[in-house]
N, C-alpha and C positions, 0 to 999 in steps of 0.2 A: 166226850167222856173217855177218858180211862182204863185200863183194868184196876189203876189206886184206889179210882171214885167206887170203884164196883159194879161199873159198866164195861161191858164187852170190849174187847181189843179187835174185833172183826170189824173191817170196815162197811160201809151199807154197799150194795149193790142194787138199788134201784137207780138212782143217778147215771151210773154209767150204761145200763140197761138203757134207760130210756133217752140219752144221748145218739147210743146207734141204731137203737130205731127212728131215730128224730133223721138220723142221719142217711138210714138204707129211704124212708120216704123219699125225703129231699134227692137222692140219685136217682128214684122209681118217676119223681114226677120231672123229673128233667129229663130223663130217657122218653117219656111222653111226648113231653113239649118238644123235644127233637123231630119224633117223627111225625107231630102235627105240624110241624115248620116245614120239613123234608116234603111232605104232602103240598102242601101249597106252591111250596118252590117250582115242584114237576109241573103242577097245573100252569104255571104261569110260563116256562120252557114250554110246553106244549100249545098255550095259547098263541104264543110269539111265534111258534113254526107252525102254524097257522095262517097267523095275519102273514107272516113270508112269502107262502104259499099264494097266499090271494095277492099279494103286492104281485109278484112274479107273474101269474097270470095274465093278471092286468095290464102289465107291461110289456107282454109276448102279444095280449093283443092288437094293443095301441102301435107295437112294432111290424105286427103283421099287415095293419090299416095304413102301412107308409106308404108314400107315393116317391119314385125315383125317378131322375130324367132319363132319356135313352142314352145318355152317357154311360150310364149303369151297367148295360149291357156289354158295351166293348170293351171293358175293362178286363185286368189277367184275373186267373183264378187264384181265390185266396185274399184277392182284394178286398179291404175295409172298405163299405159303401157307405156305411152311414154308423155313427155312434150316437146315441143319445143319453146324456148324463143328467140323474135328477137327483137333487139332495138333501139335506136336512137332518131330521132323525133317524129317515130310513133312507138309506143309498141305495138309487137305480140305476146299471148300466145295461143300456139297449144295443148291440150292434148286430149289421148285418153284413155277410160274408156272401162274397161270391163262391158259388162251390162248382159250378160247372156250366155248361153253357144253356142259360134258361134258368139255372135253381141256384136258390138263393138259401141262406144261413140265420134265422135268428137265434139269436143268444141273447139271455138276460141272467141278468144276475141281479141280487138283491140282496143289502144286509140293515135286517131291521133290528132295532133296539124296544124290549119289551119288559117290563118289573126287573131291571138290571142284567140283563140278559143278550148277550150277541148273538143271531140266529141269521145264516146263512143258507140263504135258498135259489135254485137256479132251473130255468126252464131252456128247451134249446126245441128250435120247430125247424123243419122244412118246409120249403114254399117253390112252386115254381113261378117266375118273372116272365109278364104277357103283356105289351099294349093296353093299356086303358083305351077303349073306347068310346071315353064320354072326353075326356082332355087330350090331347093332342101332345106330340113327345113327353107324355109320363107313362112311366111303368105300372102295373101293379103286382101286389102280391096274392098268389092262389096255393091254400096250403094243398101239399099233396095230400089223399087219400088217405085213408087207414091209420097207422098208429106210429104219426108225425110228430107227436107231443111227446118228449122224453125230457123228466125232470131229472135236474142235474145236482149232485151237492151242495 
């Protein structure tokens, strides 16, 4: 209409009213759905340094239950004794270090993949290196005492 018809020359204003509110929703429910997304995300970052954690473990123990020859022993300090590498979707490496005469170095490290996520986790123990007594020229490992277990990045 008009002002000729004899209708208003004002245009309506409901239309574009209820476009920006159509419009402030649609941002309010996506602002939502962001931080129900963001929520999930962490849980699953936090699940994966998790399972890390427990891989790492696992693998500090399986490394602390090695048996070495008495070759082990005469070697320099700093020396690589033994590496243990395992792989797939989550990567483990085991080695063990000579640190001084008798004590030995585990180090592991691990990087798991979890709900798209890289999570890097690391454990490192002390052990000292004694004669097995039940096998003949193999070592074992004896972790030291008190608070040998320091998790590493």
């Amino acid at each position: 209409m008009t002002a000729s018809d004899g209708g208003s020359a004002r245009a309506g204003v409901a239309a574009p009213l209820a476009l920006a509110v159509l419009i402030a929703l649609a941002l309010l429910s996506a602002l939502f759905l962001d931080a129900s997304v963001a929520d999930r995300r962490a849980g699953r970052a936090a699940l994966g340094a998790a399972r890390a954690a427990v891989l790492a473990e696992k693998a500090l123990e399986r490394g602390l239950a090695a048996r070495l020859d008495t070759a082990a022993a005469s070697r320099p300090v700093g020396a690589l004794l033994v590496e243990y590498r395992m792989g797939g979707v989550d990567s483990t490496v085991t080695t063990i270090r000579r640190l001084q005469p008798g004590s030995v170095e585990v180090h592991v490290r691990v990087v798991a993949r979890s709900g798209g996520f890289r999570v890097v986790a690391g454990r490192v123990a002390y052990a000292r290196l004694h004669p097995d007594s039940l096998v003949p020229r193999e070592l074992m490992l004896t972790p030291f005492p008190g608070s040998w277990r320091v998790a590493t990045p």
